[in-house]
MIDOSE-1310 file (N, C-alpha, C; in nm, 2 decimals, decimal comma, always signed):
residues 277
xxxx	+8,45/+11,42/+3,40/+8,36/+11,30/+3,42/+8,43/+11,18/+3,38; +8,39/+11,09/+3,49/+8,46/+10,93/+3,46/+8,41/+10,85/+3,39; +8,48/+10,76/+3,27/+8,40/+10,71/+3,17/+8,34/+10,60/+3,28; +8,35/+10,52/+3,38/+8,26/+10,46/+3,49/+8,13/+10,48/+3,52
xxxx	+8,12/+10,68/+3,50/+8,00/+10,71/+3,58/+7,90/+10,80/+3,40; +8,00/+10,76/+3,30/+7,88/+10,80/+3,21/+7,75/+10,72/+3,19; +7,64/+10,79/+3,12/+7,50/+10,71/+3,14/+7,43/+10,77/+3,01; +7,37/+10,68/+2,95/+7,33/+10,71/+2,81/+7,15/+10,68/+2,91
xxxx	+7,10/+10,84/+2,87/+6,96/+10,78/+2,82/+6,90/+10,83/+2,70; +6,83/+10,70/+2,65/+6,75/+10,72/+2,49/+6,66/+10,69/+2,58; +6,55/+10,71/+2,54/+6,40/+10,67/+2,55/+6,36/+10,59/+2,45; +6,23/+10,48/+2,43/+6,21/+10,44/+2,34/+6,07/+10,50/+2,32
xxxx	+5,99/+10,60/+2,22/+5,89/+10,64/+2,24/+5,76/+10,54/+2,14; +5,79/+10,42/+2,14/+5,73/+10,32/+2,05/+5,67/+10,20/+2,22; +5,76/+10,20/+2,34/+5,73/+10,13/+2,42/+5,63/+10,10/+2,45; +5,57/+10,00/+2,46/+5,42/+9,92/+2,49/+5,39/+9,96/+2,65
xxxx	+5,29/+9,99/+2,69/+5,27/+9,96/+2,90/+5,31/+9,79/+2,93; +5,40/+9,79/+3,00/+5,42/+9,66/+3,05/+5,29/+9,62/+3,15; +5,26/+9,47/+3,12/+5,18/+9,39/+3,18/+5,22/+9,39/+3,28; +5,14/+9,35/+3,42/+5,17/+9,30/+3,57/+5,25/+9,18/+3,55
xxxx	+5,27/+9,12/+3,46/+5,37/+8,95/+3,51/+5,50/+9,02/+3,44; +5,50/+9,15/+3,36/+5,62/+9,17/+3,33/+5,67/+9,31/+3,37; +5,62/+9,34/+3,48/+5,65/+9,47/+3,58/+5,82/+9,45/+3,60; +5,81/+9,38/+3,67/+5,90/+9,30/+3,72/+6,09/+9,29/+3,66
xxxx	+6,07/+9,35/+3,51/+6,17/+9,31/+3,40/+6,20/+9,44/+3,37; +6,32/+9,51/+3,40/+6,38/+9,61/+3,33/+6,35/+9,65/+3,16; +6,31/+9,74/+3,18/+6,28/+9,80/+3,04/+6,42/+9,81/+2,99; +6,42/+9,85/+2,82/+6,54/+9,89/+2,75/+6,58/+10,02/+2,80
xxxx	+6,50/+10,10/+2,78/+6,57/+10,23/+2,86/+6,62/+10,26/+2,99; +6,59/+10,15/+3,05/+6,65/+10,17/+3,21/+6,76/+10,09/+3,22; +6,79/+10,03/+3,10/+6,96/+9,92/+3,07/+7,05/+10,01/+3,05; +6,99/+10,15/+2,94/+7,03/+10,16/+2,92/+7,10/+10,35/+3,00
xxxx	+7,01/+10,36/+3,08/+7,03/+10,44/+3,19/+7,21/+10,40/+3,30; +7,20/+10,26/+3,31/+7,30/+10,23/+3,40/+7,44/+10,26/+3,35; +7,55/+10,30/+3,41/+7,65/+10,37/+3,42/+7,73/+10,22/+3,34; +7,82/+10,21/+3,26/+7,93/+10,10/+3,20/+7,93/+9,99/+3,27
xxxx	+7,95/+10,07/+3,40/+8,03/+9,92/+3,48/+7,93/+9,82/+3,53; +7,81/+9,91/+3,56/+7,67/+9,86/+3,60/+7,65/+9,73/+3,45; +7,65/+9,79/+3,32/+7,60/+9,71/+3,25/+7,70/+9,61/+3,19; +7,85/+9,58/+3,20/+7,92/+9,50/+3,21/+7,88/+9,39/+3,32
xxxx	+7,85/+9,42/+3,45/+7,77/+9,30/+3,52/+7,64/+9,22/+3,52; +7,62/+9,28/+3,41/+7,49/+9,25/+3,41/+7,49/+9,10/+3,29; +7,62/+9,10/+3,26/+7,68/+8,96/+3,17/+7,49/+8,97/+3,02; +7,53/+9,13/+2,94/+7,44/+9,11/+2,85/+7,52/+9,06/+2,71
xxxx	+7,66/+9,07/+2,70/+7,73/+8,98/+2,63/+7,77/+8,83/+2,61; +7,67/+8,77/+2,62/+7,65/+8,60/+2,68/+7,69/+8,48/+2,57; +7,72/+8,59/+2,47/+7,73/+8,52/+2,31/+7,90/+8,52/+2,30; +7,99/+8,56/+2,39/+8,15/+8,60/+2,37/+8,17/+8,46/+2,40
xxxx	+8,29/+8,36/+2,33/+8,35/+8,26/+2,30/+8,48/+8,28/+2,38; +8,51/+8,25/+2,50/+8,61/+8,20/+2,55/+8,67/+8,06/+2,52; +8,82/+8,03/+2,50/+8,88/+7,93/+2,52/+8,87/+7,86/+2,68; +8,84/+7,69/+2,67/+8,82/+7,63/+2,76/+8,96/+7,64/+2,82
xxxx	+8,97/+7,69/+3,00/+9,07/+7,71/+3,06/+9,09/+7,56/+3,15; +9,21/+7,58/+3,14/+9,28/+7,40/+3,19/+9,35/+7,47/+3,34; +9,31/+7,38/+3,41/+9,37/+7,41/+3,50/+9,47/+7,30/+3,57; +9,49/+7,19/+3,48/+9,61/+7,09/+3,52/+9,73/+7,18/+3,50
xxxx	+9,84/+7,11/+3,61/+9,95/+7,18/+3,68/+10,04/+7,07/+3,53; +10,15/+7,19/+3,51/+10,30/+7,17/+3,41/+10,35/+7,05/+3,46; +10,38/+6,94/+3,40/+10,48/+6,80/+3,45/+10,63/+6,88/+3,39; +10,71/+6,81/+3,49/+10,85/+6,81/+3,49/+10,88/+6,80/+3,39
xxxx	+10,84/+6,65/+3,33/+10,88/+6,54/+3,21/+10,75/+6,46/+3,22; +10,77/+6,38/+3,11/+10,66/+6,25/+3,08/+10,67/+6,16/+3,19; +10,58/+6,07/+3,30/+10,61/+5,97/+3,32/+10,55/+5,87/+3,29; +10,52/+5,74/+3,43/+10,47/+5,63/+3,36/+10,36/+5,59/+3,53
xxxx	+10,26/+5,51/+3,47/+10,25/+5,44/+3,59/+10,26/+5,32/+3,60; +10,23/+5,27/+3,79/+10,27/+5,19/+3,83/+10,18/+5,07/+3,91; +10,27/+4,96/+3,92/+10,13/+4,89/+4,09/+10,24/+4,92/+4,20; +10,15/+4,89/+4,29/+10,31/+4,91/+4,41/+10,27/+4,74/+4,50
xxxx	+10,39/+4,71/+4,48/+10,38/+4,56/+4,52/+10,44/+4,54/+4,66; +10,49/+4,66/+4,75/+10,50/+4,61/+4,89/+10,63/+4,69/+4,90; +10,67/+4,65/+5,05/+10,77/+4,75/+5,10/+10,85/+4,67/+5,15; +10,99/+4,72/+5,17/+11,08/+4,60/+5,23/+11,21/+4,72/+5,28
xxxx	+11,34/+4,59/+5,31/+11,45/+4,65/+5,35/+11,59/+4,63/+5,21; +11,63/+4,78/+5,22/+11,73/+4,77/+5,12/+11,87/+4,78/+5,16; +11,96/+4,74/+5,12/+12,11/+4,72/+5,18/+12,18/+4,81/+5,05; +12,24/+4,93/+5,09/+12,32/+4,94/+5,05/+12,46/+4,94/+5,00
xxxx	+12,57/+5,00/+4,95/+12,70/+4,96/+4,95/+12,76/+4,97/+5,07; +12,76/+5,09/+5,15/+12,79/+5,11/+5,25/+12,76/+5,01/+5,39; +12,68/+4,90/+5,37/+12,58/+4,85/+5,45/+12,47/+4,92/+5,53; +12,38/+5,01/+5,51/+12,29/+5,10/+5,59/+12,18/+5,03/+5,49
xxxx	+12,08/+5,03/+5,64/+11,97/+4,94/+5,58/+11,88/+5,11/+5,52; +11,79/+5,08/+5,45/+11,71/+5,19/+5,36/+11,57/+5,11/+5,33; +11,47/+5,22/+5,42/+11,33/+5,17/+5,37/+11,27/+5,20/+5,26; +11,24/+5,11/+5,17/+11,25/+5,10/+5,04/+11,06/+5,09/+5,02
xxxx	+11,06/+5,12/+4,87/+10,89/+5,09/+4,80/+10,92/+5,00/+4,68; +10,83/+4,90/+4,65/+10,90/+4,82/+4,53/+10,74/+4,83/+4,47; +10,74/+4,93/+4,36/+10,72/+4,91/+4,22/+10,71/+4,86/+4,12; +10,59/+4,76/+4,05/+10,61/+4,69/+3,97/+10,53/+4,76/+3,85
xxxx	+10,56/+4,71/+3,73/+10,46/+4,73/+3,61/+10,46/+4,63/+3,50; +10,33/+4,65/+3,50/+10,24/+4,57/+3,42/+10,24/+4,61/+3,25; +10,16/+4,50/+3,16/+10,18/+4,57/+3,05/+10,13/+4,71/+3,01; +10,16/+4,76/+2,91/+10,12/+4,90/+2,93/+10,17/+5,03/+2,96
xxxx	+10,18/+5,10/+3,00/+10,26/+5,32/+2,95/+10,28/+5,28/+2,78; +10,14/+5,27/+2,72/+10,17/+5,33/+2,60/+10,12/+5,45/+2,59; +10,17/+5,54/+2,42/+10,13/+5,67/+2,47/+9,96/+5,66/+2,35; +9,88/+5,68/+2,41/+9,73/+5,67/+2,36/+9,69/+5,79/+2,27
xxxx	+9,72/+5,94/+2,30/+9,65/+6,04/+2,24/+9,80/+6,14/+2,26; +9,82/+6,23/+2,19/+9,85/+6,32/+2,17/+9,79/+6,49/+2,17; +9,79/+6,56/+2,27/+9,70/+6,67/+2,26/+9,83/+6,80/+2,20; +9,76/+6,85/+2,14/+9,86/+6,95/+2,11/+9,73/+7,10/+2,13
xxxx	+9,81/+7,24/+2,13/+9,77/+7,40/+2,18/+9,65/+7,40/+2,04; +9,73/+7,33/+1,89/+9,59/+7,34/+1,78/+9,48/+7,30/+1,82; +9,47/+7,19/+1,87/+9,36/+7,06/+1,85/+9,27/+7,07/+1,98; +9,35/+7,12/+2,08/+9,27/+7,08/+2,17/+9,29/+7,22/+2,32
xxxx	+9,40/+7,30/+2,27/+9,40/+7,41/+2,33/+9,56/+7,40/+2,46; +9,57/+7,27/+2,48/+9,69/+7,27/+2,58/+9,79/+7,19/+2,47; +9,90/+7,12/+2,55/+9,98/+7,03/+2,49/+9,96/+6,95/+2,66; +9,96/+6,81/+2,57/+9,94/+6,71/+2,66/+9,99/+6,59/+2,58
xxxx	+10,02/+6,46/+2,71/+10,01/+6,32/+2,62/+9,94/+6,26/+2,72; +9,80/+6,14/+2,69/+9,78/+6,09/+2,75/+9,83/+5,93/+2,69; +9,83/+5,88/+2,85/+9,92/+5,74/+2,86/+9,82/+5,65/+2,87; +9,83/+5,53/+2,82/+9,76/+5,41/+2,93/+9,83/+5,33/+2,98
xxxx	+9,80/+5,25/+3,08/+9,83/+5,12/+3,14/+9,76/+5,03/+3,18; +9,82/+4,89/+3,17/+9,74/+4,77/+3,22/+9,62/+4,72/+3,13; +9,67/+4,62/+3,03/+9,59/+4,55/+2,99/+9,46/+4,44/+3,08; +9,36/+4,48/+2,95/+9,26/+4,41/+3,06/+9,19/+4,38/+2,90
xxxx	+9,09/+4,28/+2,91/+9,00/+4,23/+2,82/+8,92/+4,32/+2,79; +8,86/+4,26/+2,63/+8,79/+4,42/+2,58/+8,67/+4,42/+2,66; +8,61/+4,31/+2,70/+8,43/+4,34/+2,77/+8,49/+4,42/+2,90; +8,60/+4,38/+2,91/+8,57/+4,49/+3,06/+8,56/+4,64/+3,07
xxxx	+8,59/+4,68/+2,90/+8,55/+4,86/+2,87/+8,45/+4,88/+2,75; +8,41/+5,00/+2,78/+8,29/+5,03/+2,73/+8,35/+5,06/+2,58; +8,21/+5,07/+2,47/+8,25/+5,10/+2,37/+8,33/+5,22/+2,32; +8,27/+5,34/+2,43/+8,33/+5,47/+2,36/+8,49/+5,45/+2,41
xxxx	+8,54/+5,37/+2,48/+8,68/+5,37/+2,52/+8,74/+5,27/+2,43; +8,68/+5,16/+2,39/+8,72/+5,08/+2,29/+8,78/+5,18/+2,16; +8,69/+5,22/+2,14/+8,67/+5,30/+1,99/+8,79/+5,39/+2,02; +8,82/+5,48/+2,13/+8,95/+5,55/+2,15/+9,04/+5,52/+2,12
xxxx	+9,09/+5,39/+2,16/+9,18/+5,28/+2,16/+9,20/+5,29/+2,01; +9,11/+5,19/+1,96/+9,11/+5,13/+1,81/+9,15/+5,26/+1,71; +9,10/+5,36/+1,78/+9,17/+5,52/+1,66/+9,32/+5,46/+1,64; +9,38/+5,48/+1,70/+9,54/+5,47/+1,73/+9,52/+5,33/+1,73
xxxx	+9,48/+5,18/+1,70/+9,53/+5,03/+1,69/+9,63/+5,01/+1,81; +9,52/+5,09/+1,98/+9,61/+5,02/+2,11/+9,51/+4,94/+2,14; +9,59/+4,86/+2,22/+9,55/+4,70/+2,32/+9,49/+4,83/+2,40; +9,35/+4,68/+2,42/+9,29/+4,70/+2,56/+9,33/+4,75/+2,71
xxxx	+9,30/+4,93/+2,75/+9,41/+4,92/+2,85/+9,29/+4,99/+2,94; +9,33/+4,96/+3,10/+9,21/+5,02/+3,20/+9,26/+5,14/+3,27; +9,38/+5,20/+3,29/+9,40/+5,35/+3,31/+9,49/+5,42/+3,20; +9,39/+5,60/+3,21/+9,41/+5,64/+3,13/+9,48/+5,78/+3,21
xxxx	+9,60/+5,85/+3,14/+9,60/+5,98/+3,26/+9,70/+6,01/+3,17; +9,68/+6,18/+3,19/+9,77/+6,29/+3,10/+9,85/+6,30/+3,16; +9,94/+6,35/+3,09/+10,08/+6,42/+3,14/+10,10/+6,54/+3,10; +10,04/+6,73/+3,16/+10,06/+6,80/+3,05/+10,24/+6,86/+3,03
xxxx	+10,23/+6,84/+2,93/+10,42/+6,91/+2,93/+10,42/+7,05/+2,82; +10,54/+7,07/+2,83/+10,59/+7,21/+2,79/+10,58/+7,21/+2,61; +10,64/+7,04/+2,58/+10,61/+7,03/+2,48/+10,60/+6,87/+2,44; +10,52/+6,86/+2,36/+10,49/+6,70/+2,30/+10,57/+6,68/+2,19
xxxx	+10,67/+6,74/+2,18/+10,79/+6,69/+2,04/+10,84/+6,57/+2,08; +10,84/+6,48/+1,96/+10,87/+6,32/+2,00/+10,82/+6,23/+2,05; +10,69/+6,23/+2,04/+10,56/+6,14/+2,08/+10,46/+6,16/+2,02; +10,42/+6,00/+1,99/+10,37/+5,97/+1,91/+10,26/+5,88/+1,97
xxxx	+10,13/+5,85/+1,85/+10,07/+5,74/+1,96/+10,10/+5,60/+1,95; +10,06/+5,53/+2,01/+10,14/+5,41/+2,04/+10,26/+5,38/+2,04; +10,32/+5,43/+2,11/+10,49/+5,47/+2,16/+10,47/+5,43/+2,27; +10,52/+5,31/+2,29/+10,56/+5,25/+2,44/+10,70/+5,32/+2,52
xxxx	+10,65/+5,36/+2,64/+10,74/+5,42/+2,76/+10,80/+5,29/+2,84; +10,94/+5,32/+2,78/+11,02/+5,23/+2,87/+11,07/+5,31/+3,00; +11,08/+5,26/+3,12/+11,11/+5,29/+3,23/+11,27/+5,33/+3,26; +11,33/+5,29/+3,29/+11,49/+5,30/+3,23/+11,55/+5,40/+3,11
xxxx	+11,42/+5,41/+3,03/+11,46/+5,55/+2,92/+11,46/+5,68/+2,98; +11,33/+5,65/+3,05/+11,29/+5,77/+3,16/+11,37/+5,79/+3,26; +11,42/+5,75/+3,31/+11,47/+5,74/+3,50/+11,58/+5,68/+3,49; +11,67/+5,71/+3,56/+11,81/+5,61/+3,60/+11,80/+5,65/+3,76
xxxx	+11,88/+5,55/+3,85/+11,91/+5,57/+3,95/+11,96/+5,67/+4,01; +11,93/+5,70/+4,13/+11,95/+5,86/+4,17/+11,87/+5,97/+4,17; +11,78/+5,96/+4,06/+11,69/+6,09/+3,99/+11,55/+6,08/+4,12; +11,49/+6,19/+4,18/+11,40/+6,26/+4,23/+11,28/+6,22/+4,16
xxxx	+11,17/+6,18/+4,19/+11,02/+6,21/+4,17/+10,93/+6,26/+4,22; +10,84/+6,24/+4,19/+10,69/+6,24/+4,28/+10,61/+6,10/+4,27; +10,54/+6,05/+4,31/+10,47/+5,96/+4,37/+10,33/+6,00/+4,39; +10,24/+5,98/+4,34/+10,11/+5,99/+4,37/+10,01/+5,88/+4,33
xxxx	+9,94/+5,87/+4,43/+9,81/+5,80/+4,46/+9,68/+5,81/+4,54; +9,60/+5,68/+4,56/+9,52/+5,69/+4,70/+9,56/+5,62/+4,79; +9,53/+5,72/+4,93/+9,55/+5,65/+5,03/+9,51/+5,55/+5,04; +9,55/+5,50/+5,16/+9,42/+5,36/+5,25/+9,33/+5,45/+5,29
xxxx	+9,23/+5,38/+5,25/+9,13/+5,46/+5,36/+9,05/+5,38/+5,47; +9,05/+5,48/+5,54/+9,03/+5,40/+5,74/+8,90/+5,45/+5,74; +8,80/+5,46/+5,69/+8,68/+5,48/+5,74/+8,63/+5,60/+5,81; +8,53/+5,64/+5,96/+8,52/+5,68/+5,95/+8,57/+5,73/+6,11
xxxx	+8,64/+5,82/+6,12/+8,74/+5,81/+6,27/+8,74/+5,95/+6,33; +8,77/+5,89/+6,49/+8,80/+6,03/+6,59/+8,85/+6,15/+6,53; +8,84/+6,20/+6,63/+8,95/+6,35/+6,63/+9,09/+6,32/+6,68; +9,11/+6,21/+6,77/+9,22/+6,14/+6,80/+9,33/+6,09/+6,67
xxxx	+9,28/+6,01/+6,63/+9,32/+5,95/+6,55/+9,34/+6,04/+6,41; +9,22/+6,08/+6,38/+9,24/+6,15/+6,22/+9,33/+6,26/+6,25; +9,33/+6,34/+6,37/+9,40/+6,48/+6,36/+9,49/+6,45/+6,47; +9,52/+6,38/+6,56/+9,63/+6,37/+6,69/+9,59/+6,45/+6,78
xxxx	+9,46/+6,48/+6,81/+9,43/+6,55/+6,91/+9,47/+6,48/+7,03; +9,47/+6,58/+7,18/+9,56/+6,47/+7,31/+9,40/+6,47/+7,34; +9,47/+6,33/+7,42/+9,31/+6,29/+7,50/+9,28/+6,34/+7,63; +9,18/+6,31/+7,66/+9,11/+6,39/+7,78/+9,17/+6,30/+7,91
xxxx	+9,18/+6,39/+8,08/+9,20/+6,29/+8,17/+9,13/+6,16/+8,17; +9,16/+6,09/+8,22/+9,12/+5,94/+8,25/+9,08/+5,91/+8,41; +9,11/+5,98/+8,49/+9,09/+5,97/+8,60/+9,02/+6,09/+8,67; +9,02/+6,09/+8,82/+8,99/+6,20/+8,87/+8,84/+6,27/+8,82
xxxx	+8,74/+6,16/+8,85/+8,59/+6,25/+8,82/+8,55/+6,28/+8,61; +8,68/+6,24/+8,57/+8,65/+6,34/+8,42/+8,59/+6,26/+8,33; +8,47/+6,34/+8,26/+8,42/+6,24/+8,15/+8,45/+6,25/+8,03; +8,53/+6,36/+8,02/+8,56/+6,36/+7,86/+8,72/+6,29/+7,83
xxxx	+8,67/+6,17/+7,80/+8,84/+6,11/+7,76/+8,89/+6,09/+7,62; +8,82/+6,08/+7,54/+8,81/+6,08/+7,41/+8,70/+6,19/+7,27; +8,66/+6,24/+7,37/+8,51/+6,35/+7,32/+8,61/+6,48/+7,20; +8,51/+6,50/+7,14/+8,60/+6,61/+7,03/+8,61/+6,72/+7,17
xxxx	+8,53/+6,75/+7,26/+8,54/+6,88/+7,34/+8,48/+7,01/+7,26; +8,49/+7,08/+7,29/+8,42/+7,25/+7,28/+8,48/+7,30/+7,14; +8,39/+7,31/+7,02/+8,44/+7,34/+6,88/+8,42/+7,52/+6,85; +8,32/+7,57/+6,96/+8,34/+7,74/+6,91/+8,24/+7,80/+7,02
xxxx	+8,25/+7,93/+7,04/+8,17/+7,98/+7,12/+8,02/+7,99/+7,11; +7,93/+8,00/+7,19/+7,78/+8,00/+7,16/+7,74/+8,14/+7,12; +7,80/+8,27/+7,14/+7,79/+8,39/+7,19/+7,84/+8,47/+6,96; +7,99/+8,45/+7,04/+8,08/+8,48/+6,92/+8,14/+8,41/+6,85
xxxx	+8,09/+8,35/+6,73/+8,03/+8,37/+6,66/+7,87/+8,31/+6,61; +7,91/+8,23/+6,72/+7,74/+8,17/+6,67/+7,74/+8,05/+6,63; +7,82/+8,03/+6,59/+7,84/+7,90/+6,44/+8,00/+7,88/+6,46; +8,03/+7,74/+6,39/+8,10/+7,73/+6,41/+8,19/+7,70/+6,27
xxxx	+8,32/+7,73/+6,23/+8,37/+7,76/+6,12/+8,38/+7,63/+6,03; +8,39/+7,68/+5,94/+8,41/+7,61/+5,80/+8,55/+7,55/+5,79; +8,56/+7,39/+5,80/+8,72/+7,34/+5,76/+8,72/+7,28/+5,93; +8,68/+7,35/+6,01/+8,69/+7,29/+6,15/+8,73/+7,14/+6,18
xxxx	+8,86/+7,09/+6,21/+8,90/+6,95/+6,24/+8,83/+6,86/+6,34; +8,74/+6,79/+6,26/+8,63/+6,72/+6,38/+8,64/+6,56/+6,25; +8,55/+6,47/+6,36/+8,53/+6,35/+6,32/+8,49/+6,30/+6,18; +8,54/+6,26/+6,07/+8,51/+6,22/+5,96/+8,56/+6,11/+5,89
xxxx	+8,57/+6,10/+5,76/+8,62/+5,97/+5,68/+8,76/+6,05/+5,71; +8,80/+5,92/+5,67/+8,99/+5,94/+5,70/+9,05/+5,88/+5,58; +9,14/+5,92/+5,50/+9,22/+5,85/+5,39/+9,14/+5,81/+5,28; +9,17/+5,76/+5,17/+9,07/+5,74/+5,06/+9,11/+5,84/+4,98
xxxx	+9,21/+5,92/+5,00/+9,24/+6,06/+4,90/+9,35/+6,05/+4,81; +9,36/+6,11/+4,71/+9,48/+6,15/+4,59/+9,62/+6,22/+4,68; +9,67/+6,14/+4,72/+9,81/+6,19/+4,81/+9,94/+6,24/+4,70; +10,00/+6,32/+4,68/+10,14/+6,32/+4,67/+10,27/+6,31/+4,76
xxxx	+10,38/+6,25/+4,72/+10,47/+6,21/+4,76/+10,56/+6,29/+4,70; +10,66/+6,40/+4,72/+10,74/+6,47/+4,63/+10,88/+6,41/+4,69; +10,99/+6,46/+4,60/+11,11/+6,41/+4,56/+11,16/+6,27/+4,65; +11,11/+6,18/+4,61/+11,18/+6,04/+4,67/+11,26/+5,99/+4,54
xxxx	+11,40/+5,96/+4,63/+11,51/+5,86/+4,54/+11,45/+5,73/+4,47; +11,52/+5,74/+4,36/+11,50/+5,63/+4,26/+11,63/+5,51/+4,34; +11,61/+5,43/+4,41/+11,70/+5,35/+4,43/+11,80/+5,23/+4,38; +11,70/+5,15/+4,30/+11,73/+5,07/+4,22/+11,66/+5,01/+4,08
xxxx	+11,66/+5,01/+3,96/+11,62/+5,01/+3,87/+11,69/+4,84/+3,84; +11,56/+4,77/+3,79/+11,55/+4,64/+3,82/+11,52/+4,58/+3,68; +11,55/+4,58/+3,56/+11,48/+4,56/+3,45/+11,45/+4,38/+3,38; +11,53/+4,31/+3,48/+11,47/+4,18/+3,44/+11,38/+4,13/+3,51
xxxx	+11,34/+4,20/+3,66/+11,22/+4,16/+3,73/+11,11/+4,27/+3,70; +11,18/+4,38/+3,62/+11,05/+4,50/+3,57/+11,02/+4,51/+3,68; +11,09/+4,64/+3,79/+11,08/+4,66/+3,89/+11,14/+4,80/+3,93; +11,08/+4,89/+4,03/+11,20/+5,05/+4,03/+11,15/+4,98/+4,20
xxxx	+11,27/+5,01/+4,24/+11,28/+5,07/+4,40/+11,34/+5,15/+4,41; +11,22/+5,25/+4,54/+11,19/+5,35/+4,58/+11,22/+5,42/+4,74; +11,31/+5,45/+4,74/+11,33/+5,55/+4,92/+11,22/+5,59/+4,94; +11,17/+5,55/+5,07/+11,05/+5,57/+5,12/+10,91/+5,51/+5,07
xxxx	+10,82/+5,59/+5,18/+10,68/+5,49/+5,14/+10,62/+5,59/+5,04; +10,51/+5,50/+4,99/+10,43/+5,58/+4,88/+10,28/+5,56/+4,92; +10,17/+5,60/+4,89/+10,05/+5,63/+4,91/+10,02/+5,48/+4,82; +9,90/+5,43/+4,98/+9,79/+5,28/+4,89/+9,89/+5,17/+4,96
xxxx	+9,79/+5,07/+4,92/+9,83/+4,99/+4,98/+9,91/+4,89/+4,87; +9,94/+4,78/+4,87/+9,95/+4,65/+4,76/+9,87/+4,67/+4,66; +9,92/+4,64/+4,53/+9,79/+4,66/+4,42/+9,75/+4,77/+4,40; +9,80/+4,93/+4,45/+9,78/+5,00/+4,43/+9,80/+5,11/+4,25
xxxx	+9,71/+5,17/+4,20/+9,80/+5,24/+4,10/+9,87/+5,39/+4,14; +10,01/+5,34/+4,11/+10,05/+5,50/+4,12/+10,11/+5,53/+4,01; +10,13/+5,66/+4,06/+10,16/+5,80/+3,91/+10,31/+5,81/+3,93; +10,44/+5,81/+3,88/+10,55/+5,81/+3,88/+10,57/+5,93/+3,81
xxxx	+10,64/+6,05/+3,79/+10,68/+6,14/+3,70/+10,81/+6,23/+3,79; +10,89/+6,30/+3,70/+11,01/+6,35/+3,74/+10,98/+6,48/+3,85; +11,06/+6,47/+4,01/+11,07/+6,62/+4,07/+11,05/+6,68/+3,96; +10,92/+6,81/+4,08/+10,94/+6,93/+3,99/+11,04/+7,00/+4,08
xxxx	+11,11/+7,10/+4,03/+11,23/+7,18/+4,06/+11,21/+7,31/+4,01; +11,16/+7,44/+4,08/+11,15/+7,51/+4,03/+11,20/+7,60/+4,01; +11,22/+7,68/+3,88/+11,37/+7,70/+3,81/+11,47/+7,64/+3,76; +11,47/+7,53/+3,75/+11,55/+7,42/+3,69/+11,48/+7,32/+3,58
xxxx	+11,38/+7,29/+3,62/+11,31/+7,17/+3,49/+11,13/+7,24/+3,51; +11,11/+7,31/+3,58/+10,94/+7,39/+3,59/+11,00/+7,54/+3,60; +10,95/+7,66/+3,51/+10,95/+7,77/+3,48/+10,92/+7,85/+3,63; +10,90/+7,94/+3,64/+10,89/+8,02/+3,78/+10,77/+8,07/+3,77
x	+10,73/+8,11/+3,66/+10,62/+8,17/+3,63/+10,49/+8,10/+3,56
């Protein structure tokens, strides 16, 4: 016999007749009738203490954020022109909080950036601040790492400490967002004839059968908002590191528009600076 399919029954010979509004409710003996696996689903251990599970992804390394102040053309040594992103920052990547595996269950550091006046944040973020004696700052964002040795709070992140020329990142932000748009446009669908009797020139066209399935699937590429999302950019060159205009240019475009905030931190590389496992 499989300990799966064992089944205890006790009776209780003290049991009351259940009332009609509590017909309805498994008695103790009939709990205890059900085979293990039966009463494992039945979640009657509701008092068990799990650790809160994190589901933020490992950073490479610490980084910093940024605004993104526009795009242009870059000349290199060689003379080859190179489409560049120019990067600015404002006051701010200090490090705000320290989380460590004791305190709080992961290792983390959260950063802020961009000073702003104190009315423009609320008290419980004031008060965050003032723990650690930081300036007024309006974004706040973790970085979890492998380990927080050598960070501290209010430890300003210099850019140049982090990064030198050459070195791989990631890039993340929000898109532009376009509103609310075709099938054309949001997904590249081809368009319908234009001539010759045809009315469908721009129409989404036939999304699923009437017969089989019935319905039509879930995720299905049809007309909706477009952009407005958390994009990543992975490994684009650090091109030029600018430190009397406080400035990184960047190979390639990056997500948002002007005035944008983005997330700067080191390629991940897997096997090399991110674990495999």
């Amino acid at each position: 016999m499989s300990i799966s399919s064992l089944s205890v029954t006790v009776s209780n010979p003290t049991t009351k007749p259940l009332s009609s509004s509590a017909a309805a409710i498994p008695s103790s003996s009939f709990l205890l009738r059900l085979p293990i696996r039966r009463l494992s689903s039945l979640s009657l251990n509701a008092s068990s203490t799990r650790p809160p599970l994190i589901s933020a992804s490992m950073e490479a390394g610490i980084g910093v954020m940024g605004t993104k102040l526009g795009m242009m053309s870059y000349f290199d040594s060689s003379g080859a022109v190179i489409p560049v992103t120019v990067v600015g920052f404002r006051e701010g990547n200090i490090v705000t909080q320290v989380k460590t595996e004791a305190t709080d269950g992961y290792d983390a550091v959260q950063v802020g950036y961009r000073r702003v006046r104190d009315r423009k944040l609320t008290k419980p973020e004031l008060g965050h601040l003032e723990k650690s004696g930081i300036i007024p700052l309006r974004h706040l964002q973790e970085f979890r790492l492998q380990s927080v040795e050598g960070f501290e709070p209010n430890q300003r992140l210099a850019v140049d400490e982090l990064f030198k020329e050459g070195d791989l990142v990631d890039v993340s932000g929000t898109t532009i967002g376009k509103g609310f748009q075709g099938g054309i446009k949001r997904h590249n669908f081809k368009r319908g004839l234009m001539s010759h009797g045809s009315k469908s020139h721009r129409q989404l066209g036939s999304i699923g059968a009437g017969t089989t399935p019935g319905r039509v699937y879930k995720g299905k590429k049809m007309p909706g908002r477009m952009g407005g999302t958390k994009t990543k950019i992975r490994k684009l060159k650090i091109v030029k590191i600018d430190n009397d205009l406080n400035v990184v240019i960047i190979k390639g475009a990056v997500p948002g528009k002007p005035g944008n905030l983005l997330r700067i931190t080191p390629a991940k590389i897997v096997g090399k600076n991110i674990p495999k496992n």
